[in-house]
N, C-alpha and C positions, 0 to 999 in steps of 0.2 A: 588543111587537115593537120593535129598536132601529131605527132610521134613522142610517145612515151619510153624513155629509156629507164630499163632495170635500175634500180637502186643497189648498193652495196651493202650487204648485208655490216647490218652495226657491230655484231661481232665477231670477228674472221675464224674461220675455223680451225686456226692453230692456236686462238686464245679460247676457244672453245676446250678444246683438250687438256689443257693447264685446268681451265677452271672447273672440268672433272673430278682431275685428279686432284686439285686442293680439297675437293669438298669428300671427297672419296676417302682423302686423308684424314682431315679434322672429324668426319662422321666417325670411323674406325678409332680415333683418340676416344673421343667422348665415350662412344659405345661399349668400349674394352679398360678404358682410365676412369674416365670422370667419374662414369655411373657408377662401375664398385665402391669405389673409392666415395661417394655419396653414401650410398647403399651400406655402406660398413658402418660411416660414422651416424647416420640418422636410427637402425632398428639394428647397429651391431652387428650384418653380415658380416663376414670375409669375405676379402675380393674372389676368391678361389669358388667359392661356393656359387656365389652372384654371377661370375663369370662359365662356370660351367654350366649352372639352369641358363642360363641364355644361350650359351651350343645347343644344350639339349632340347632346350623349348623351339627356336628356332628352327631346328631339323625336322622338329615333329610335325608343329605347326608355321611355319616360317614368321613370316612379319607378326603377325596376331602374338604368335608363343615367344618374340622376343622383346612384347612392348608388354605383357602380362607376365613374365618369367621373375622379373623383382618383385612384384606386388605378392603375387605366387607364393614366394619363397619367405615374403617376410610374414605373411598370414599364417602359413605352416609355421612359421617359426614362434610367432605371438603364442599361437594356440598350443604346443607343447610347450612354452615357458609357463602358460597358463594353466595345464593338465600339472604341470610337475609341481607351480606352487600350491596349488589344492590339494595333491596327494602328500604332499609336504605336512601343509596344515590338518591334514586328517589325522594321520599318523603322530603328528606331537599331541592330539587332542583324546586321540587311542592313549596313549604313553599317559596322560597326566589322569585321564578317567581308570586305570590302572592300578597308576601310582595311589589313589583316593582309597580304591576299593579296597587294597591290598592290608592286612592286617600292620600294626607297627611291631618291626622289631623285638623280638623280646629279652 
């Protein structure tokens, strides 16, 4: 009859803890660094903004509201750059339909 002896586990559980903690670290880099810092130079956030909708989003809705909190923020942000150049171009088109009607000088 054979006797099977335990095996030792492949990674000891004090390199278990380290490797926690590195990934605990580099996630929090990325999370709070990298992605503003992305974020700012792809659709012109600020880190401050980028990084506060991800507190916020994340609070609200946790995981979901901080992998959607940049997308979020840059669609709101498109859509009022969008709303402003329209009413931009209304208004110089108001101004120059104006300027047409208006009698000249005398």
């Amino acid at each position: 009859m054979r006797h099977f002896h335990h095996a030792e586990p492949i990674i000891g559980h004090d390199l278990l803890g380290g490797h926690a903690l590195a990934n605990f670290i580099v996630q929090n880099f990325d999370g709070y660094v990298v992605i503003p810092m992305v974020a700012r130079r792809t659709v012109d956030l600020p880190p401050a903004l980028t990084l506060a909708s991800q507190i916020l989003a994340s609070s609200l809705f946790g995981v979901m509201g901080l992998a959607l909190a940049d997308p979020m923020v840059a669609m709101i942000k498109v859509a009022i750059q969008r709303e402003s150049e329209l009413a931009a171009k209304a208004e110089t088109a108001a101004r120059h339909k104006r300027a047409k009607a208006a009698p000249p000088p005398a």
